[in-house]
N, C-alpha and C positions, 0 to 999 in steps of 0.2 A: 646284755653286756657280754661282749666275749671275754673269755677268761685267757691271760698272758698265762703261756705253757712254752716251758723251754723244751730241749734238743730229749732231754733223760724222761722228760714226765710223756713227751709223745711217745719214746718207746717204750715206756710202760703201759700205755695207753696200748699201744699196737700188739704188743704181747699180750693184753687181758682179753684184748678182742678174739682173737686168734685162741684162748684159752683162757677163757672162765675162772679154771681149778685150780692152775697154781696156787702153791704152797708160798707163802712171802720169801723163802730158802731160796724157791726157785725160780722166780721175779727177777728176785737180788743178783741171784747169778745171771740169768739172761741179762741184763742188763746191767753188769758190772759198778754196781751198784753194794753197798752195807744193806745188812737186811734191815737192822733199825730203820734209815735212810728212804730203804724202798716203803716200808710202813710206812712212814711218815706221810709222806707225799702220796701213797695209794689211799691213803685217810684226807689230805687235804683234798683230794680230786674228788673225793666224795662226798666232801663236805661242801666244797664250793658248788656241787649239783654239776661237775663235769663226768663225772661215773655218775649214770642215774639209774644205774640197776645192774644187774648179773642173770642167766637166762640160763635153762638148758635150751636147746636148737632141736624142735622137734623134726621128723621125716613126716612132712603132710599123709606120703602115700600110705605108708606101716598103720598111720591111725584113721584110715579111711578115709580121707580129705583130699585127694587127689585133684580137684580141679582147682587151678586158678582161675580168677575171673576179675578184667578191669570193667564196672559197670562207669558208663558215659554220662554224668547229666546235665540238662540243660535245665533252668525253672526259671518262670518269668515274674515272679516274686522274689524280693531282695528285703521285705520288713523284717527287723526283728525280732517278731512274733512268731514270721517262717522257720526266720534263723535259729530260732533255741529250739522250734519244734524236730524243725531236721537234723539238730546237733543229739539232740535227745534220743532223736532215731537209730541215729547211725551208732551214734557208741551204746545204745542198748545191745545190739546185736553181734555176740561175739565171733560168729562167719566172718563181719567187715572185718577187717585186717590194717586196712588203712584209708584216710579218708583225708581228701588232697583239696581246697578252694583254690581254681586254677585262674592264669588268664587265657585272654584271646576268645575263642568260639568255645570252650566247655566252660559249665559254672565247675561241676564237680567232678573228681575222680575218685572211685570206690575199690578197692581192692577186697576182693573176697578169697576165703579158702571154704570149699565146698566138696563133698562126694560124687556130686555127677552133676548132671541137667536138671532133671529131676528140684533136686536138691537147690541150688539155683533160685528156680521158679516158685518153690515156697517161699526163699528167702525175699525175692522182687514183690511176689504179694503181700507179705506181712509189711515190706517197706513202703508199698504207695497205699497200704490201709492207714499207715500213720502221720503220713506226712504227703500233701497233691505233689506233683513233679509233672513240669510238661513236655517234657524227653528223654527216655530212658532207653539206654541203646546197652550191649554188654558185647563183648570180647573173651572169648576163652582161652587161654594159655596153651598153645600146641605144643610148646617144647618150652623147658626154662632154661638159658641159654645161660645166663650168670643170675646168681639169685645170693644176694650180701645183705647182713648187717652191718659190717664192718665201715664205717667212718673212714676215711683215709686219711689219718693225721699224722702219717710221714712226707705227705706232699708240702711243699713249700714253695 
């Protein structure tokens, strides 16, 4: 269900994205807003499951993770037996980062954060020891050119 969010709750929303830590003091003021007010409504957005968490934003590089990696798959298996086994797979492994059921010519898209090649190639073995797969291709990230959390819910 989408959730009805007027003009103040987007820029509350666009503010928290942007910054986590505010203070409800300082919410209130960005956003010209009562602090009670801002409370309120930063509690209903979370209550309705439109805030579904707060985050610090790690530097992949600083803790050793440096490589991105989109892994490609194809699999000629669509049962549901496949399906849970490969869901099992993938969110067991905390590298995957994100994991995409696409159309057109890919079944899946994998995003990994990893240390190197190396590092990588363990994680692709532990992945098709637990699950067959019958096309595995990967992509390394040369440069990350925009790289967001941030939802853009000031577009309209």
């Amino acid at each position: 269900m989408v959730q009805e969010i007027d003009e103040i709750d987007r820029r509350l929303l666009a503010e928290l994205q942007r910054d986590g830590t505010l203070s409800v003091d300082q919410l209130s003021e960005r956003v010209s807003l009562s602090r009670n007010a801002c409370w309120r409504r930063v509690k209903r957005l979370e209550a309705d499951g439109v805030i579904i968490g707060r985050v610090a934003l790690v530097d992949a590089d600083r803790v050793g993770l440096g490589l991105s990696v989109f892994i490609l798959i194809r699999t000629s298996n669509h049962d549901p037996d496949w399906l849970q086994k490969f869901r099992a797979a993938v969110t067991g492994f905390p590298e995957i980062t994100g994991v995409y059921r696409m159309s057109g010519d890919l079944d899946y898209v994998l995003r990994a954060r990893v240390a190197d090649v190396k590092a990588y190639d363990r994680l692709y073995q532990r992945l098709i020891a637990k699950v067959p797969l019958s096309d595995v291709s990967a992509s390394f990230v040369m440069e990350e050119i925009k790289e967001t959390t941030i939802v853009p819910v000031e577009l309209r």
